[in-house]
C-alpha positions in Angstrom: -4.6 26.2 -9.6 -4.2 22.6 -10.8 -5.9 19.9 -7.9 -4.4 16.6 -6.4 -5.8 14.1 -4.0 -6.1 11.1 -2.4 -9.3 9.1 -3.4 -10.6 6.2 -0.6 -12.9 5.6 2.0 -12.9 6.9 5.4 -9.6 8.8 5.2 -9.2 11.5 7.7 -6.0 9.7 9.2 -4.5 10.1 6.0 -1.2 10.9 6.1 -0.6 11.5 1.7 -2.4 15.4 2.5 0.1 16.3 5.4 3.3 15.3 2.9 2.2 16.7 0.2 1.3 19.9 1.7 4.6 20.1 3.4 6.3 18.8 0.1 4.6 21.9 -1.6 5.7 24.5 0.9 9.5 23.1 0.8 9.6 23.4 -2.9 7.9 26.5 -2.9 5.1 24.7 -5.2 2.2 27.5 -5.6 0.3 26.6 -8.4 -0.6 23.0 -6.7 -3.2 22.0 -4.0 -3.9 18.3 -2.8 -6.8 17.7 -0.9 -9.1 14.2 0.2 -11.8 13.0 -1.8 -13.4 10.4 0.5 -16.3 8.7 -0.7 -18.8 6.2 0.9 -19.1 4.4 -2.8 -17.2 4.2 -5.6 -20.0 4.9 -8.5 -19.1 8.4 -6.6 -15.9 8.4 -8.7 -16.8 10.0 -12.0 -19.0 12.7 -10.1 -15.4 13.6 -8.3 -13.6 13.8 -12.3 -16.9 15.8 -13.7 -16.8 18.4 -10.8 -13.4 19.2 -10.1 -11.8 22.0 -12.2 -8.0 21.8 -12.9 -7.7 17.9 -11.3 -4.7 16.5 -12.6 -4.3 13.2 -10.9 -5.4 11.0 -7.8 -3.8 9.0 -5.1 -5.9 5.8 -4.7 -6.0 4.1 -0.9 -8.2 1.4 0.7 -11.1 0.1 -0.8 -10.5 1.3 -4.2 -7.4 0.2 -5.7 -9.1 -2.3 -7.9 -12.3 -0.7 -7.4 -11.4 2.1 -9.5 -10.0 0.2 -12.5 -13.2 0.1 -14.4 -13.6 3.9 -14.4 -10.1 4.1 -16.4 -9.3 4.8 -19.9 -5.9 3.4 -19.4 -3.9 1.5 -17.3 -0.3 1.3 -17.5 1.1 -2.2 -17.9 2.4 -2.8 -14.6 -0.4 -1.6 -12.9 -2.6 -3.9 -15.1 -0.5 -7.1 -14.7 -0.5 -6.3 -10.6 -3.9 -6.1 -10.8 -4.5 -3.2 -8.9 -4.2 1.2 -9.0 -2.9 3.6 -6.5 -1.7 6.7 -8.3 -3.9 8.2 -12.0 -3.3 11.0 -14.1 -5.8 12.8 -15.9 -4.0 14.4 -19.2 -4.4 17.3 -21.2 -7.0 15.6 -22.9 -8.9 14.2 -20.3 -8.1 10.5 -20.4 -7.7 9.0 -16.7 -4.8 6.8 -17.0 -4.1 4.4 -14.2 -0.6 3.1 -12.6 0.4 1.4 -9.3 4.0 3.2 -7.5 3.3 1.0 -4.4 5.8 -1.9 -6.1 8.2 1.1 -6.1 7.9 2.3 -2.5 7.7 -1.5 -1.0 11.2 -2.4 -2.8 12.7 1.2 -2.1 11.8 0.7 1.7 12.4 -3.4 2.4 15.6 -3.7 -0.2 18.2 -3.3 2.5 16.9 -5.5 5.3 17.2 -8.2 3.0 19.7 -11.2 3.6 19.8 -14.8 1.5 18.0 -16.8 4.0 15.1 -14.1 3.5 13.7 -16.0 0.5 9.8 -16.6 2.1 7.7 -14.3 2.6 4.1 -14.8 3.9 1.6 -12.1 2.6 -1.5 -11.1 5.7 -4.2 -10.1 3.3 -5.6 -9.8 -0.2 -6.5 -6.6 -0.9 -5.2 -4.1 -3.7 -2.0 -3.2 -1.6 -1.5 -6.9 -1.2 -1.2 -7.4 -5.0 1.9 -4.6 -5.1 3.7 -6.1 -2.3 3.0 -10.0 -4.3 4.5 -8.6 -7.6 7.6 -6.8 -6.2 8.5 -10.2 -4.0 8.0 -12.3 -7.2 10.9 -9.4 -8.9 13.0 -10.2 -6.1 12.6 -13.9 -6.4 11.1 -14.2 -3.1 8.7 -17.3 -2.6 5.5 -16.1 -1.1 2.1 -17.1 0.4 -1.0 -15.1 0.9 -2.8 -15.6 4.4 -6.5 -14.5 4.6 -9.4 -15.8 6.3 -10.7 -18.1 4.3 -8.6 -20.8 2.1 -9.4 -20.8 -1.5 -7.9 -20.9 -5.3 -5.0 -19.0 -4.9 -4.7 -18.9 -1.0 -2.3 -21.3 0.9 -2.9 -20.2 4.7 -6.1 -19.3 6.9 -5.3 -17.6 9.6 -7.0 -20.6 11.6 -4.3 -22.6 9.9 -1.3 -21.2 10.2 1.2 -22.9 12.2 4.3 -22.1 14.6 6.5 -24.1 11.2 4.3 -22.1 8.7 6.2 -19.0 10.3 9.7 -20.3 10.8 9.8 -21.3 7.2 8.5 -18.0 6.2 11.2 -15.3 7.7 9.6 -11.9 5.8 6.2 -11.6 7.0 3.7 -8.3 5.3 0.4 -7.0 7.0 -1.3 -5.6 3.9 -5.0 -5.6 6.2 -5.6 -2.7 8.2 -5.8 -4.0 11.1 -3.8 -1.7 14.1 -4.7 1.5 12.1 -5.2 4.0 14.4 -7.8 4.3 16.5 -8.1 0.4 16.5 -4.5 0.2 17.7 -5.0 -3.0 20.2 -6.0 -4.8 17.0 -3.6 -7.3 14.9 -3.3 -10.2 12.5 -3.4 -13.1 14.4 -0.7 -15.2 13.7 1.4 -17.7 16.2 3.7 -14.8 17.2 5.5 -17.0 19.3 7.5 -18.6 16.4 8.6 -15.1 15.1 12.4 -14.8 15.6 15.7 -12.3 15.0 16.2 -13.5 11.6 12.3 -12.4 10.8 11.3 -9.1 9.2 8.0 -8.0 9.8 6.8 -5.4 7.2 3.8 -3.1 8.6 1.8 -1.2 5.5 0.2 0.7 8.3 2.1 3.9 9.5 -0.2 5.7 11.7 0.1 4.7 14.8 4.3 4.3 13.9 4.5 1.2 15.8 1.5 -1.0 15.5 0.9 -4.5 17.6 2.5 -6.2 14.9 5.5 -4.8 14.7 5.9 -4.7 18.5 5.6 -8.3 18.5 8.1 -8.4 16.1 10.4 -6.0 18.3 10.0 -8.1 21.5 11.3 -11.3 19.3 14.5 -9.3 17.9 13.1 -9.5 14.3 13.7 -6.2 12.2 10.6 -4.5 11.8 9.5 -2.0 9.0 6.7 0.3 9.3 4.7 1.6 6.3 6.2 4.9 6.5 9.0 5.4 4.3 7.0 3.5 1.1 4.1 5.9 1.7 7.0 8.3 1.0 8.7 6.8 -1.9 5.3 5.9 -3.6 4.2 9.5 -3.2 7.2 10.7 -5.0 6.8 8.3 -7.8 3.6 9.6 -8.2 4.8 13.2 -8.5 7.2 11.9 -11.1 3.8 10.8 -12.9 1.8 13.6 -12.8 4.6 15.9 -13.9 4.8 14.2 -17.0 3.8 15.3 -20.1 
């Protein structure tokens, strides 16, 4: 029976086991299982590789996406100039090879709410998802800015910073943080949502719960709003594509 799963850090919400377990049972897949391997640390990792019989690849979620890169015997040249891992595929000879299908699912799902005036794009976070969403804007020659908490090399916004202008000049706006995940679903970035108009699209990561305080400030303003959804999807895909290779 060959193994799949999702490899992060408090993961029960998941939503990767659900789809590919009803994926599987669509396609009448019976030689495939995909289970969670949550893990409190990542120096956990190569325990999960040694012990699993028949693993053939991994989903990687929150906090490991660059975590994991270390661990890796290869990583595929996108992933490597994104700077971050979400998807690996063990071969038949045992090498864990790393590569990132969130660029993929991100362009697949915000392609066709794009206009011409949607040519800034502020980033809410720095994590490993962050780095995807960076790399697929600069493909679509979108300008972008990452906002975190603190300013430094690299980072144009602090969240203490960021103006009412900072977000009219910016009309594509990404929450890459976790923050509205369910249970915590009061919780969002905050940003002067006042400035946020119908000519904004405001891209959640976050699909569980489907609408998160973000996005339902976006919906009161008129703005198009994009939950994380339909990447999760198309990433997953991708990464079948992956692991059936060979």
């Amino acid at each position: 029976m060959n193994k799949l799963g999702l490899l992060g850090k408090n993961i029960s919400y998941s939503f990767s086991r659900t789809y590919f377990k009803e994926k599987f049972k669509k396609e009448q897949i019976t030689n495939t299982t995909y289970e969670n391997f949550d893990i409190e640390s990542i120096d956990l990792f190569p325990s999960i590789i040694k012990n699993t019989q028949n693993l053939k690849g991994m989903n990687v979620t929150i906090p490991y996406k660059q975590a994991v890169m270390p661990f890796l015997d290869e990583i595929n040249e996108k992933a490597a100039k994104i700077g971050a891992v979400n998807t690996i595929k063990i071969t038949k000879s045992g090498k864990l090879v790393g590569y990132n299908t969130d660029c993929y699912g991100f362009k697949k799902s915000i392609k066709q709410h794009l206009k011409p005036q949607h040519n800034k794009a502020l980033i809410l976070g720095t994590g490993g998802a962050s780095k995807a969403i960076a790399y697929t804007l600069n493909e679509l020659n979108i300008n972008f800015n990452y906002v975190s908490r603190n300013i430094r090399n690299g980072i144009t916004f602090s969240y203490d910073t960021l103006t009412k202008k900072d977000i009219e000049n910016h009309l594509i706006i990404v929450n890459c943080t976790p923050l509205g995940t369910f249970p915590n679903i009061e919780d969002c970035p905050n940003i002067p949502y006042s400035a946020i108009t119908k000519n904004h699209v405001l891209f959640d990561l976050i699909y569980n719960p489907e609408e998160t305080k973000f996005l339902n400030h976006g919906k009161q303003k008129g703005a198009t709003i994009i939950n994380g959804l339909k990447m999760l999807e198309q990433q997953a895909e991708k990464a079948w594509d992956i692991w059936k290779l060979d």
